[in-house]
N, C-alpha and C positions, 0 to 999 in steps of 0.2 A: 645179246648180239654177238654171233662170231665175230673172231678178229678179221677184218681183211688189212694189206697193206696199202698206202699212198704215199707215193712219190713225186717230192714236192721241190724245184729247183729256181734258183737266180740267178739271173746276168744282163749284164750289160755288153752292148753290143755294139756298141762304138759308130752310133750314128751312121755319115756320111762317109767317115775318115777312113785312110786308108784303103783305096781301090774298093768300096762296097762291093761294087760288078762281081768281083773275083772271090770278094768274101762272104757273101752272100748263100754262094750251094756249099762252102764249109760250114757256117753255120746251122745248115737246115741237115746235114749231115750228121753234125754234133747233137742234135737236138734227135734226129730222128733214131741215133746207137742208144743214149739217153732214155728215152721210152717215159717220159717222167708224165705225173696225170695233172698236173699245175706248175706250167714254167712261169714265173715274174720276169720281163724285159723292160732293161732301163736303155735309154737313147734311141729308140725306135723312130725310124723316118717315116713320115707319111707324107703326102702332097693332097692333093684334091681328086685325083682317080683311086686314089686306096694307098697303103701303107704295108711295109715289109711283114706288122705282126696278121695283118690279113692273109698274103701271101704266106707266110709259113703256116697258120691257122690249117688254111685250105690242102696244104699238102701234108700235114699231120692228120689230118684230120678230124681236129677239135675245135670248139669254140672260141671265141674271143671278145675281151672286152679292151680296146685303146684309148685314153686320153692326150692331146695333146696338150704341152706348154703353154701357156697364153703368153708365154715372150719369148719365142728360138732366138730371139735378136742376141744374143751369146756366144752361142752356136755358129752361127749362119754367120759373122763377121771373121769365124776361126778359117771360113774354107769358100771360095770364091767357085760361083757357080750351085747355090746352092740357096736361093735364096727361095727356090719353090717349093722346099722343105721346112715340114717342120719335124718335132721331137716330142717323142713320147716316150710314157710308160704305159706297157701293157699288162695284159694275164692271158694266158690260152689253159685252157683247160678242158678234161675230155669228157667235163660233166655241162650241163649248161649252167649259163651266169646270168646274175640276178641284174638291177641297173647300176652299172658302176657311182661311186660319187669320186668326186677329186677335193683336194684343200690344200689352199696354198700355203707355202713355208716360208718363214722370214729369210728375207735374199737379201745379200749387199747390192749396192744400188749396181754397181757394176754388170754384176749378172744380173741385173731387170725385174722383172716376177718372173723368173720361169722354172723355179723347184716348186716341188708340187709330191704328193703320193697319191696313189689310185686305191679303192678300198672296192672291192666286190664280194658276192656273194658266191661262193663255189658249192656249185650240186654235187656231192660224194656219195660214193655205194653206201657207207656207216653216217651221211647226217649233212646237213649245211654246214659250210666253214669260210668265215670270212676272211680274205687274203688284203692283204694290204703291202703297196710296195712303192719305196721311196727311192730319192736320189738327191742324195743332202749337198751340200755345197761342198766344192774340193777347193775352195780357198785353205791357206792354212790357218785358220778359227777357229778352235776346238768352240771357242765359247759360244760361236754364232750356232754350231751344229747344237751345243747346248739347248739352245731356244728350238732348232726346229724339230729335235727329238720330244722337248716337252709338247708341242702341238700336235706329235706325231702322237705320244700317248695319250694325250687330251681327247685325241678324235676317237681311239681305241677305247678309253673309258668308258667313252658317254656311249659307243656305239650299242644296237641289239644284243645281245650274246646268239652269237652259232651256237648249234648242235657239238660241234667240233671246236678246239679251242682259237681263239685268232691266229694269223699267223701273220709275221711282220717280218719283211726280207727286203731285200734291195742292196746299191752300192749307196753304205753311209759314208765312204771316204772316212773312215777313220777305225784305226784298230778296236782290237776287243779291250783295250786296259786303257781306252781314252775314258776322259770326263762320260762324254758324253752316251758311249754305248753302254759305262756302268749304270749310269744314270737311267738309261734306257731299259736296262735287264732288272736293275733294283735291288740285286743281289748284293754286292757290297758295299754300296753306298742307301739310304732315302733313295725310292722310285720317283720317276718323276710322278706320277699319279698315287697316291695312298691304294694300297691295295690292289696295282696290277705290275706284274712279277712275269717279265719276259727271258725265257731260256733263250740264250746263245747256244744252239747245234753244234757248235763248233766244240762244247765242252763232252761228246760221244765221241768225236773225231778221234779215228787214230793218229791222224797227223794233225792237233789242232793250228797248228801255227803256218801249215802251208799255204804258202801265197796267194791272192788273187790278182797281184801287179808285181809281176817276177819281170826280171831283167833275161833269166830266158827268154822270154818274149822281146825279138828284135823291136817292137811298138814301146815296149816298154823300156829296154837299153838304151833306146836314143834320147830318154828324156833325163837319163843320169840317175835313176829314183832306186833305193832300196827298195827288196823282196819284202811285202807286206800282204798280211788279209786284210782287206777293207769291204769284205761282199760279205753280209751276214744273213742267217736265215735265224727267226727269232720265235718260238713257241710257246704263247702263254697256258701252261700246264696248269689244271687246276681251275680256267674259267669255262669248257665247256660242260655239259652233261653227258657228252660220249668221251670214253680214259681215250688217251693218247701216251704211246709210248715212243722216244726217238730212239732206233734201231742202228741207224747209221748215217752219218755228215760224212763226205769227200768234196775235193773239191773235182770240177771237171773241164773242158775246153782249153787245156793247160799243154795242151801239144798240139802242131801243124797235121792239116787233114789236107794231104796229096800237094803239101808244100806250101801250104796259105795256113797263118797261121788267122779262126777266125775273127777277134775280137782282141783287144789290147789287153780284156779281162778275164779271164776264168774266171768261172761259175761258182757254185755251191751248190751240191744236193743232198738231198737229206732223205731218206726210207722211214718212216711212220709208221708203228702197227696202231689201228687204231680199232678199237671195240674190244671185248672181253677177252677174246683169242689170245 
């Protein structure tokens, strides 16, 4: 099989928060320079007429699969006026998707059950590839993320193998040198699974340490927080039957588009060659 390339992206998109109205055509903006062939969104609002990852869906013009939270009660108590929302995670992708599943994540009672990850099937020009994308708790609990990475690899273990290797992305709320993302990658600590070995993109990065919750971002200086990556895109090399090679991680959404800036997060994307090419 020739090489062809995919590009493959995450972010979070900061729900409700922050004048959505205004942030909304920055985002589809961001996404549309982008040109990526599977973006993962975390905080996606939906209500009962359809949801922001349908709207961007349709004006990309790619598929989509959303899952909603089974508890926004978290959420929805942070912002008044918002209670006919809820929160997902999505996938858009320009190939078609298989039936999503979802699996919930050990949550402090606080946050209710409403962490969760979405795992689907992505149709690619070189093979199926399963996407999987989470959004771990931002308590400050390395240990709790602990537990819900182990269920995040638990699900990955047992699951089919793709054509393509799995690929595990989202906002974990926690660096690359915590517990719980070594623990996640396998590399220098015991995997949480025996035998699955997920790469951190972030180690091709020319810049690997640049932020995805910078105090550039006025969203972000107002809450007092240091410059940190906490948005990972994660490639387990070696489990599919089509090679995968990662080309290039940046990160992206990291600048104001006509003065809105759109997300509290910047992104991660990643360039993949993938087949013999």
């Amino acid at each position: 099989m020739s090489g062809v390339g995919l590009r493959v992206a995450t972010w979070n998109v900061w729900w409700r928060h922050g004048d959505p109205e205004r942030r909304a055509p920055a985002i589809l903006a961001t996404l549309r320079e982008l040109d990526a062939d599977v973006v993962a969104l975390q905080e996606v609002w939906w209500h009962a007429e359809g949801s922001f990852a349908d709207e961007l869906a349709a004006e990309l013009g790619m598929h989509v699969a959303l899952r909603p939270s089974r508890d926004p009660s978290s959420w929805g108590s942070a912002l008044s006026g918002t209670e006919a929302y809820g929160i997902g995670n999505a996938v858009l992708a320009r190939g078609p998707l298989g039936e999503p599943a979802v699996g919930s994540l050990p949550t402090p009672s606080r946050e209710g059950a409403g962490r969760m990850f979405l795992d689907v099937v992505v149709a690619t020009p070189a093979g199926s590839c399963r996407v999987v994308t989470v959004h771990l708790t931002s308590s400050p609990e390395s240990a709790l993320r602990c537990e819900q990475v182990r269920a995040v690899a638990a699900h990955v273990a047992a699951a089919p193998r793709s054509e393509l290797p799995p690929i595990v992305l989202g906002d974990f709320n926690a660096e690359a040198e915590s517990d719980e993302m070594r623990l996640l990658e396998g590399l220098l600590t015991a995997p949480a699974e025996p035998g699955l070995l997920l790469i951190n993109t972030r180690r091709w990065a020319a810049a690997p340490d640049a932020p995805t919750w910078n105090p550039v971002n006025p969203h972000v200086a107002a809450t007092g927080s240091p410059p940190v990556r906490i948005d990972h895109l994660l490639v387990g090399l070696g489990r599919g039957t089509v090679p995968v090679r990662v080309e290039h991680s940046a990160v992206f959404g990291d600048r104001p588009v006509d003065g809105v800036w759109p997300s509290d997060h910047a992104g991660v994307v990643v360039d993949l060659a993938v087949g013999d090419g």
